[in-house]
C-alpha positions in Angstrom: 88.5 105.3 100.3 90.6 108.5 100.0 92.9 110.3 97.8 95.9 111.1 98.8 98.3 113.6 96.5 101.3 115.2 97.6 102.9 117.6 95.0 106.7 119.5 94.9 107.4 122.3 93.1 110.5 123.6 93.8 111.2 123.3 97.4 107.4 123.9 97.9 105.4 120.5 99.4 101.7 120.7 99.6 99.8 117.9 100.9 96.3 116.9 99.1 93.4 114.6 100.8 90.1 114.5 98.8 91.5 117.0 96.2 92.1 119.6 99.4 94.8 120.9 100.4 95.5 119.5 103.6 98.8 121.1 104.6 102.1 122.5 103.0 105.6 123.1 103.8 109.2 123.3 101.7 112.3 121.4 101.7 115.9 121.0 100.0 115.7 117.5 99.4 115.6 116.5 96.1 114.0 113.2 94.4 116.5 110.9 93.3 116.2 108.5 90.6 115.8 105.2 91.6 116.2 101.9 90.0 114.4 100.4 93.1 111.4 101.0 95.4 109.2 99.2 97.6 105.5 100.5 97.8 104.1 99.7 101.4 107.7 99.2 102.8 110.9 98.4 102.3 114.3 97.6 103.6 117.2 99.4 105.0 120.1 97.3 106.3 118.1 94.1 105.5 115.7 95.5 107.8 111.5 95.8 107.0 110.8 99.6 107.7 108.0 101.9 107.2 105.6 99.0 106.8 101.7 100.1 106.8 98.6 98.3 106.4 96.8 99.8 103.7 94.7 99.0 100.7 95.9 100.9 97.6 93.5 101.4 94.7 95.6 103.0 92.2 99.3 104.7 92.7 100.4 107.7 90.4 104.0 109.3 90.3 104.3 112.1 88.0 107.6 113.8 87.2 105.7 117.6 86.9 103.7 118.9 90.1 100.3 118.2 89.5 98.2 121.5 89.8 95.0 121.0 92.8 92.6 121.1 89.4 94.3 118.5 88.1 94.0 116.1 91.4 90.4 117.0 91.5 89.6 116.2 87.9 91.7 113.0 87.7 91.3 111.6 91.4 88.2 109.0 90.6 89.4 108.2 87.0 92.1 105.6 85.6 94.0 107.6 83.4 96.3 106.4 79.9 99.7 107.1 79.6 100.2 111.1 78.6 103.3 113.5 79.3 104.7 113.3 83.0 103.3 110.4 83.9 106.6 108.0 85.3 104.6 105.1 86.6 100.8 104.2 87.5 99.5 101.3 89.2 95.5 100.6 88.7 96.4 97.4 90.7 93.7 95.4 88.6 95.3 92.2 87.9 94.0 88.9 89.2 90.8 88.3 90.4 89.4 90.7 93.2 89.5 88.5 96.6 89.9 85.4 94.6 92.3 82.7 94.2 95.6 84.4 92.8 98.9 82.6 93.7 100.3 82.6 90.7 99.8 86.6 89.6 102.1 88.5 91.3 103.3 91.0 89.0 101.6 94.7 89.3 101.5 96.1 85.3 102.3 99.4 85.2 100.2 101.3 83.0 102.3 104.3 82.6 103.3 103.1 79.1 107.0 103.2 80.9 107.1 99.4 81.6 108.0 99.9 85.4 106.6 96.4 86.2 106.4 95.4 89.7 106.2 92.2 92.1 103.6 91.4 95.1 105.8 89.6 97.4 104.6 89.0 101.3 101.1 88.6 100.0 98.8 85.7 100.7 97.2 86.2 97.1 93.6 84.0 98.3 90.7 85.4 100.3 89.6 88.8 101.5 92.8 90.0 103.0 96.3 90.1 101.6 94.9 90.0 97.9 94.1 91.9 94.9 90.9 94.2 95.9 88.1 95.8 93.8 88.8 99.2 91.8 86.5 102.0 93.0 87.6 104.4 89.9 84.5 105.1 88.4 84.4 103.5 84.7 82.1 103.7 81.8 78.9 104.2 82.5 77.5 103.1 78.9 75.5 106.2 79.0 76.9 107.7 75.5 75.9 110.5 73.5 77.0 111.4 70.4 79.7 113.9 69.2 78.3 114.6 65.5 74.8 116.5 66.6 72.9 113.2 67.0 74.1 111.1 64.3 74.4 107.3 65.6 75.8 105.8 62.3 79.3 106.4 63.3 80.7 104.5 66.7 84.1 106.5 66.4 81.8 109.7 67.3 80.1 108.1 70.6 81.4 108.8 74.1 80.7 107.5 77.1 80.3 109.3 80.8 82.7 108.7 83.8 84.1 110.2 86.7 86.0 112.6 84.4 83.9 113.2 82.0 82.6 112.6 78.3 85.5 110.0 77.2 85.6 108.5 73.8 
């Protein structure tokens, strides 16, 4: 697995793998709002471009440019919703590898309800499917926040990729 970031601020475009910067450049071209998108491909004139075979993990867009700290301290975590944050896709639905022809809607968990729908996939076997999340998760190592005292579960935190986390 990789990470894969690529941040604009201004007309400056600076390319991220791993959390390193891998490149940068500038352009005039500015994002437009769309009320439409295809993730993987997508048509134009009725015709499938740009399509790639690739296994996505999780998919951010962020309306702010996200500093190279901030890719390196968020890139193996599943965030929650927070400020900037448009859309995010943990693609965790159905069963990894499993039987899923029926679950074909991708949550997004943004908090910004920009649902989407799997079409072209198998949805059964190894291939074509819903995969396994690499994000590290909870550990269930805790520790507690109130110098040692246990009685109080709101005070516990657990480690992950990013961190203590509540």
């Amino acid at each position: 697995w990789h990470h894969v970031a690529v941040t604009k601020a201004g007309n400056a475009v600076t390319f991220y793998l791993d959390g390193v910067s891998d490149g940068s450049g500038s352009t005039g071209l500015i994002p437009q709002t769309l009320t439409l998108t295809s993730i993987g491909a997508g048509l134009m004139n009725n015709i499938l471009q740009g399509y790639s075979e690739v296994t996505f993990d999780e998919l951010r867009i962020w309306n702010v440019a996200r500093s190279q700290p901030q890719l390196q301290g968020n890139m193996n975590c599943q965030l929650t919703p927070q400020a900037g944050l448009v859309a995010m896709y943990n693609f965790n639905q159905g069963t990894a590898d499993g039987s899923n022809p029926g679950t074909t809607t991708l949550l997004d968990g943004s908090g910004n309800s920009y649902d989407g729908t799997l079409s072209g996939f198998a949805l059964s076997g190894t291939t074509s499917n819903w995969t396994r999340s690499y994000a590290m998760g909870a550990t269930y190592i805790f520790r507690s926040t109130t110098s040692g005292s246990w009685s109080n579960t709101a005070t516990w935190q657990t480690l992950t990729a990013c961190g203590w986390i509540p």
